[in-house]
C-alpha positions as CSV (number, residue, x, y, z in Angstrom):
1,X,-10.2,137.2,187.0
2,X,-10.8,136.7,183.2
3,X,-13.4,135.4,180.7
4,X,-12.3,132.2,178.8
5,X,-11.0,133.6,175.7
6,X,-9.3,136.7,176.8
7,X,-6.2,138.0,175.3
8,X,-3.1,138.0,177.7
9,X,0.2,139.2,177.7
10,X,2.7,137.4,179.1
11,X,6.4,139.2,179.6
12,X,9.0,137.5,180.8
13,X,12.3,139.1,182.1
14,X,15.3,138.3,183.2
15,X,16.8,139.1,186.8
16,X,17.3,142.8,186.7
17,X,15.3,143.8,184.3
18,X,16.1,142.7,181.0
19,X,13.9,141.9,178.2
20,X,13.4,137.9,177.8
21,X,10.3,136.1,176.1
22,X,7.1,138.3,175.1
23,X,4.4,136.8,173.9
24,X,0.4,136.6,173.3
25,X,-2.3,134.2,174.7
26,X,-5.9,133.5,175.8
27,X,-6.8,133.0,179.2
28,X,-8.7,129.5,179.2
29,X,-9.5,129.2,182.6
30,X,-8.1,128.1,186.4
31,X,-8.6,125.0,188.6
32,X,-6.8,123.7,191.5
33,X,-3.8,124.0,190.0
34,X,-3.7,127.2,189.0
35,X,-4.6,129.5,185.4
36,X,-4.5,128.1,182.2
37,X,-3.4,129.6,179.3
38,X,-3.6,128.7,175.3
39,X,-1.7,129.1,172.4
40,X,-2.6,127.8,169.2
41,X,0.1,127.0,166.2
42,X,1.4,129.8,164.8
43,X,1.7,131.7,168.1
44,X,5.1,134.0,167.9
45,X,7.4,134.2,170.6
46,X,10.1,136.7,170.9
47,X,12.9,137.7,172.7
48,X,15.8,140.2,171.7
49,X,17.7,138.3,169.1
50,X,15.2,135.6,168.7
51,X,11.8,134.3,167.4
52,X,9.9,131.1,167.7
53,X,6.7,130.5,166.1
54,X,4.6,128.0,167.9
55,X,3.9,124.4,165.1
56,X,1.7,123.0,167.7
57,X,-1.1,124.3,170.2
58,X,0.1,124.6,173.4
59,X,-1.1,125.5,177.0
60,X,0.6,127.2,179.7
61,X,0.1,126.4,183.5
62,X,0.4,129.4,186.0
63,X,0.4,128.3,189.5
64,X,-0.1,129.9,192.2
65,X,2.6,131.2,194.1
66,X,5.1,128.4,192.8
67,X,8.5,129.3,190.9
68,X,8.0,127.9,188.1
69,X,5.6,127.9,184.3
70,X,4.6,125.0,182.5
71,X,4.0,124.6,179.0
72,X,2.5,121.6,177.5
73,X,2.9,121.2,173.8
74,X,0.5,119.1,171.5
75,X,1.2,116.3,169.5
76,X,3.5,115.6,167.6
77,X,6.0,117.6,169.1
78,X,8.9,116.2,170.1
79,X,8.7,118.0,173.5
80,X,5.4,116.9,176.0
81,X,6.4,119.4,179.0
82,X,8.6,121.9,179.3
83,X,8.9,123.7,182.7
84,X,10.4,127.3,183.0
85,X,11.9,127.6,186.6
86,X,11.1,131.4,187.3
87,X,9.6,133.7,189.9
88,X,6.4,133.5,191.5
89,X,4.0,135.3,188.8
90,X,1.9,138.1,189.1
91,X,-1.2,139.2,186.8
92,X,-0.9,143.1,186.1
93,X,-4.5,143.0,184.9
94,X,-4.2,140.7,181.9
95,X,-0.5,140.7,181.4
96,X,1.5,138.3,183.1
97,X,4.5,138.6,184.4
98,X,7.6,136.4,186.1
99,X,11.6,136.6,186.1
100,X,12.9,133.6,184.3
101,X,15.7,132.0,186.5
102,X,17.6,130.0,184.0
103,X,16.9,126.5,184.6
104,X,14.6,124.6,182.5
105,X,13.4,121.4,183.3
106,X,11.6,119.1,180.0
107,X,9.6,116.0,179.3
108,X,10.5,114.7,176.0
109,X,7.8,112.7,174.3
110,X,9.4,109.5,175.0
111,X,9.6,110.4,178.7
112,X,12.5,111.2,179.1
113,X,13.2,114.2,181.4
114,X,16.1,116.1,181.9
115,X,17.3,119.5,183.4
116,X,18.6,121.9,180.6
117,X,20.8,125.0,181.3
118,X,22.4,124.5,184.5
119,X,25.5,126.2,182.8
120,X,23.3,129.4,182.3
121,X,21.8,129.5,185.9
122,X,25.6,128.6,187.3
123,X,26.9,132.0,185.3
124,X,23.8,133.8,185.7
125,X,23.7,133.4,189.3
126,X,27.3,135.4,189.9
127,X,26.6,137.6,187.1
128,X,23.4,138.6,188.1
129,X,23.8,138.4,191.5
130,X,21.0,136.4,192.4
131,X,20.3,136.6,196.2
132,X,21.0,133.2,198.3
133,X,17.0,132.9,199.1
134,X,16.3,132.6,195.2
135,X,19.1,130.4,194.6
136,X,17.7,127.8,197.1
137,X,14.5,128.4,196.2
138,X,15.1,127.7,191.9
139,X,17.2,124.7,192.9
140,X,14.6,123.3,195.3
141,X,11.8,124.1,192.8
142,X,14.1,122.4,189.9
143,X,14.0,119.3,192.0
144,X,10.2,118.8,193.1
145,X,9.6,119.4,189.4
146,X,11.7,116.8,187.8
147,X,10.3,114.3,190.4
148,X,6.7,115.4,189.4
149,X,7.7,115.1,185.8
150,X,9.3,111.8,186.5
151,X,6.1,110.4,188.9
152,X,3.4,111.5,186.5
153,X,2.1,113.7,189.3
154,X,-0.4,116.5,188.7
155,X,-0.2,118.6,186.4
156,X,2.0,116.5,184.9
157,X,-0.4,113.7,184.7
158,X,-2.0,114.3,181.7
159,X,-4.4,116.9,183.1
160,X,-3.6,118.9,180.6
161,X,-5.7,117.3,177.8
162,X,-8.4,118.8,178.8
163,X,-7.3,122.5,178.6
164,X,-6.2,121.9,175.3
165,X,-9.3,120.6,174.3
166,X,-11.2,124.2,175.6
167,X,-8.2,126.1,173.6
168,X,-9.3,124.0,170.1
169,X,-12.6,124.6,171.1
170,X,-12.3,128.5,171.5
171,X,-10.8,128.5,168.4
172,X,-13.3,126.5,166.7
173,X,-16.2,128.4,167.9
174,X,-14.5,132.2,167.2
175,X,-13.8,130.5,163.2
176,X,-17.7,130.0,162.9
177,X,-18.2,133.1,163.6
């Protein structure tokens, strides 16, 4: 698909259409559960009316006909996991691309794990008109996900260590060159 190191693009949209988080990454590599992505510190993030810039490395999980993302942030940060409930994704040659549905569903570094914007999909879902099959299938996603975050269960196991340790790696070899 694509050589470790490879820039992606990853563009994120809203139901509809609309423009929602763009952003820049390497392709690290896939396994059984699915294509991982890095991001090192310092990585922008933006969306119309907002930026984020990245203080940690991070890796993204892309699986494979699931609706949801993963990111995993490094330490310290205050978030471990955070889990984008979206679309299936699709690579368009190396840009990535899913519809964000809303609900967001985190692991905070002390474990705890909670479902964020439930207000947002709740509007969203009238306002957007989001047909009944995605509706069931966001909330039913939303649910395996916080009882994977809440087991420990791959990915959420700590099998994401590794992939950061290929994204500090890539970045370590590309600053001796």
């Amino acid at each position: 698909m694509h050589a470790p190191g490879a820039e992606v693009t990853c563009l994120i949209t809203k139901w509809g259409g609309g423009r929602h988080w763009e952003y820049a990454g390497r392709w690290l590599g896939s396994d059984a559960c699915g294509d991982w992505l890095g991001f090192v510190a310092g990585t922008t993030f933006t969306r119309p009316g907002a930026e984020y810039v990245a203080p940690y490395d991070q890796v993204g999980l892309v699986p494979a006909e699931q609706h949801w993302l993963a990111t995993f942030h490094a330490d310290p940060s205050p978030v471990a996991v955070y889990v984008d409930i979206a679309t299936p994704a699709t690579w368009d040659g190396p840009t990535l691309r899913a519809i964000d549905l809303d609900l967001d569903v985190i692991r905070g570094r002390t474990g705890r794990v909670w479902v964020d914007d439930e207000d947002e999909f709740a509007e969203h879902r009238v306002s957007l008109d989001y047909p009944a099959p995605l509706v069931a299938d966001a909330l039913a996603s939303c649910v395996r996900i916080e009882a994977a975050l809440l087991a420990g269960e791959p990915p959420f196991d700590g099998s994401h260590l590794a992939w950061l340790d290929v994204l500090r790696d890539l970045v370590s070899d590309e600053s001796e060159r």
